[in-house]
Structures are given as structure tokens and as C-alpha cells.
N, C-alpha and C positions, 0 to 999 in steps of 0.2 A: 278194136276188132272183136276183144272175146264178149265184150258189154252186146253188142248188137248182133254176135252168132247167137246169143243165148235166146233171141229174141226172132229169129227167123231162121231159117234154113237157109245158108249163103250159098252159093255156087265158091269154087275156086275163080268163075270171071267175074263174080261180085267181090270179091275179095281182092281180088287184082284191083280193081276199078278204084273202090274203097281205097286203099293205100295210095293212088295216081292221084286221087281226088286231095288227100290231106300230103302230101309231098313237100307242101311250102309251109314250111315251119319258122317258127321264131324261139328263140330261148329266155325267158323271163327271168330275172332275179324275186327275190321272196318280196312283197310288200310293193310291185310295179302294178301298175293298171294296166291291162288288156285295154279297156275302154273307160270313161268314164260319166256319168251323169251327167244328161245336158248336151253331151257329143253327138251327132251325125251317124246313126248304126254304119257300119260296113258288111263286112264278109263275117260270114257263121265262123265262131270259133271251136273249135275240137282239140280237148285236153290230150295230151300224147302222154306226157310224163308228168308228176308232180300233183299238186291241188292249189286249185281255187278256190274265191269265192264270189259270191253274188251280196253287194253289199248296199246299205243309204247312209250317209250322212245327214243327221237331224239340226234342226238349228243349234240346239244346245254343243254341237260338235259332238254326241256321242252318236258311234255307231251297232247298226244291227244289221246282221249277218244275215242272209234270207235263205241260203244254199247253200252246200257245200258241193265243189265239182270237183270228180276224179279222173283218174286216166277214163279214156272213153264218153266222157261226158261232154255232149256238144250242146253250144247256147244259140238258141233261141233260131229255132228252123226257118221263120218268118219274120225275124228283124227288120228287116228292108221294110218293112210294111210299114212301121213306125217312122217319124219324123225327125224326133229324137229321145235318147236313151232316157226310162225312168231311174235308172238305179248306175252303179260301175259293177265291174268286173276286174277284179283282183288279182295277181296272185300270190297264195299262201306261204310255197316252197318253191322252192328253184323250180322254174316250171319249162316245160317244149310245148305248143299251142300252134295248131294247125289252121291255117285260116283258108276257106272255101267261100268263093264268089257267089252271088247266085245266079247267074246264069251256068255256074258249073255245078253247082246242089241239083238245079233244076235236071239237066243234063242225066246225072249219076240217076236222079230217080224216077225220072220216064224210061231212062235205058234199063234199069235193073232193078224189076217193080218189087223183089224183095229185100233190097236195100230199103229201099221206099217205105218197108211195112215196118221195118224193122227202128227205123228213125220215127214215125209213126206211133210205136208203142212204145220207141224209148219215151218220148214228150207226155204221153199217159201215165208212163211212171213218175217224172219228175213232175207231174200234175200230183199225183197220188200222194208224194214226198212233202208238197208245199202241202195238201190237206192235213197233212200227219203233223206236219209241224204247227200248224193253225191248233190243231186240238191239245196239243202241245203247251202252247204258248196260251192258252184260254183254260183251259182244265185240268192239266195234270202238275201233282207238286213238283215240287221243285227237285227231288230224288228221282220222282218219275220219270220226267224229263230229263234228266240226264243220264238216267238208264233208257228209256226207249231213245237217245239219240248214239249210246252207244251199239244196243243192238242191231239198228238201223244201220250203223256208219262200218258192223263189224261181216255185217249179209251181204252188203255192197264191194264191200274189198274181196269176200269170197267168192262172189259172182267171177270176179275178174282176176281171182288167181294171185291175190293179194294178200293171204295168210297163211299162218304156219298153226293148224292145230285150230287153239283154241285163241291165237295171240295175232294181233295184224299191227301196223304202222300205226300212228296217229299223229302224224307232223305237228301239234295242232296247241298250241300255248295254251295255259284255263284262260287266258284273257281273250281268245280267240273261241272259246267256247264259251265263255259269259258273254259273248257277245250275239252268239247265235242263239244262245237261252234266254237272254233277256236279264240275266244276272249279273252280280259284283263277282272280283276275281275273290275275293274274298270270301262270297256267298257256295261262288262253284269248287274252292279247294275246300268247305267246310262237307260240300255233300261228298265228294270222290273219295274225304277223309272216311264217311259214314258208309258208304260203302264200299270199301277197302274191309272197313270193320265188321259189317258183314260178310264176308268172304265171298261175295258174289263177285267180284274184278278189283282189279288192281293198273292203279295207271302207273308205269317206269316212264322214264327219259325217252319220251318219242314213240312209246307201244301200247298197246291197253292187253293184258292177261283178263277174257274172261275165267274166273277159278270157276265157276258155279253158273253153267247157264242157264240150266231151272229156275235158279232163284234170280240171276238176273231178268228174267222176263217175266217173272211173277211180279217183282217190284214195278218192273215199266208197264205192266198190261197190254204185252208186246204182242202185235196181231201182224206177222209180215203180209197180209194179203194187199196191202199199200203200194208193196213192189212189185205185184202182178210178174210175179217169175213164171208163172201158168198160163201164159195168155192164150185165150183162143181163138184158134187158126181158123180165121174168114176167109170163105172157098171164093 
């Protein structure tokens, strides 16, 4: 809810409607699939509590992590359109996952066309997110990107109410982030070690401490205009 107020003006009956809509919930343990690669799409899913992710299995059996999805975070508005699924859907932590039909997506946003807008520019954002991650994964070192995906991952928790300060959760193993980087677990505890030692962040048992966000964003070439937190309002 607070993911898609930030992004439209809700009514209280958009709000109502919104919470009727994701009502049907499931509870996931850490490491279940939502869906997986090669399956039959169904109903949009809508993270309630916990993280996800958006993953492939390569022939070699290693995997790469394509997304990360949080509370608020719903997959894939136009599913049903496909045949069947390119990639699975994960979950990371103990997850709640709201699942919406589409004939009842549909419904929710003919009836409440700023729901409608609001889902609309979330999918621009996580458009924006996978570009970020592309330049990411093609151009920036290997420090870089692990500082712009801490930046990224610490703006998103804030959006939604998700941090104390300058410190947010990060459920999130190095092997779960070498995986989303494209890295060894080896390669990613050697850079979080190097910057630790720069005093720009510090990762503990399940949190990341930005100390220094200047210099954190200096290292990443952090530009938030990717999350379009500004969108503008088409009359």
C-alpha cells in the first residue's frame, strides 16, 4: 500500500478495494517457489511481507538473480499474456504473497483508475530497476555495483517505511547477492570487506549500516532518477 500511495493519490475507496483485492494470501517458507520456469502463469502475485526473488537456472546449474521483490512489489501485471513462465519466482525469507486473478486485477483497475496509474508506474519503475541493473552488470566495477545495488536496495526500503536512520534489513546471504551481481561469494565478501574499510557501509547479521552516504554514492555513481519517485501526473 505505502509502495503504490507514493505513486498516486489513493482515495480511502482505493484503499479499501486494494486490500479486498490482495485478501487471499499464502505464506511461503525461505527458498519455496512462488512459480517456477516452464509453469503455466496464473494469478499476479503481490508481496505482503518478506522478499523475493526473480531468478534462471543456467545449464551449468548456476543461478542469476534478475530482481529483488519487496513488501509491495507485484509480478508481472500482464502474465496471463504469456504461455508459459521465462524465468521462477522465489522466495528469499519467510514470505505472505497475495495472489489476484485477472479478471479481479482487471476489475480493481477499470473501477479505480488511480489504482490503475499507480500499478502503471510501479511497472516503469521495475522497468527502470532492470535498466539499472543492465548498466550494472555491463559497466560498473565490481565495488560499483555493489554499492549502487546497496543504494538502490536502501531508497526502496525507505520508500515503504522500511529503515531506521541510515540502517535497513537486508535478509539477504553474499551468496544471494553474488548471485544477483554476477559474482563469487568469495569475490562479494572481499568488496563489502573493502568497503566496510572505507567507512562508507558496513554490512552486520541481516542489516546494512550506511556510515557515509556521500561516499557511498560517490563510489556507486548513484543517480536515483531510475526509481522515478517524481513521476509526473498525466491529466
Amino acid at each position: 500500500m505505502k509502495k503504490l500511495s507514493a505513486l498516486a493519490d489513493l482515495s480511502a475507496d482505493d484503499r479499501s478495494a486494494l486490500e479486498a483485492a490482495t485478501v487471499r494470501s499464502r505464506r511461503y517458507v525461505a527458498r519455496q517457489d512462488l512459480i517456477r520456469e516452464g509453469d503455466e502463469p496464473g494469478p499476479m502475485f503481490v508481496i505482503l511481507e518478506g522478499w523475493a526473488c526473480r531468478y534462471k537456472i543456467l545449464p551449468t546449474g548456476t543461478r542469476q538473480i534478475m530482481a529483488f521483490l519487496m513488501p509491495g512489489d507485484a509480478c508481472d501485471l500482464h502474465i496471463k499474456l504469456l504461455a508459459e513462465m521465462d524465468h521462477g519466482i522465489q522466495a528469499l525469507t519467510p514470505a505472505v504473497v497475495a495472489t489476484v486473478s485477472k479478471v479481479e486485477m482487471e476489475a480493481l483497475m477499470s473501477g479505480h483508475p488511480n489504482v490503475a496509474s499507480a500499478m502503471y508506474s510501479a511497472q516503469l519503475v521495475d522497468e527502470g530497476i532492470m535498466r539499472a541493473w543492465i548498466v550494472s552488470m555491463g559497466r560498473r566495477s565490481s565495488s560499483e555495483r555493489v554499492a549502487h545495488l546497496i543504494c538502490e536496495l536502501y531508497l526502496r526500503a525507505r520508500n515503504i517505511g522500511l529503515t531506521e536512520g541510515e540502517e535497513f534489513d537486508l535478509p539477504l546471504s553474499q551468496l544471494v547477492l553474488a548471485d544477483a551481481l554476477g559474482m563469487t561469494a568469495v569475490h562479494i565478501n572481499r568488496v563489502l570487506k573493502e568497503l566496510r574499510i572505507s567507512g562508507a557501509m558496513a554490512l552486520k547479521r541481516g542489516s546494512v549500516i550506511i556510515i557515509d552516504p556521500i561516499k557511498l554514492v560517490k563510489i556507486a555513481g548513484f543517480d536515483e532518477n531510475y526509481l522515478h519517485r517524481r513521476l509526473r501526473h498525466v491529466a
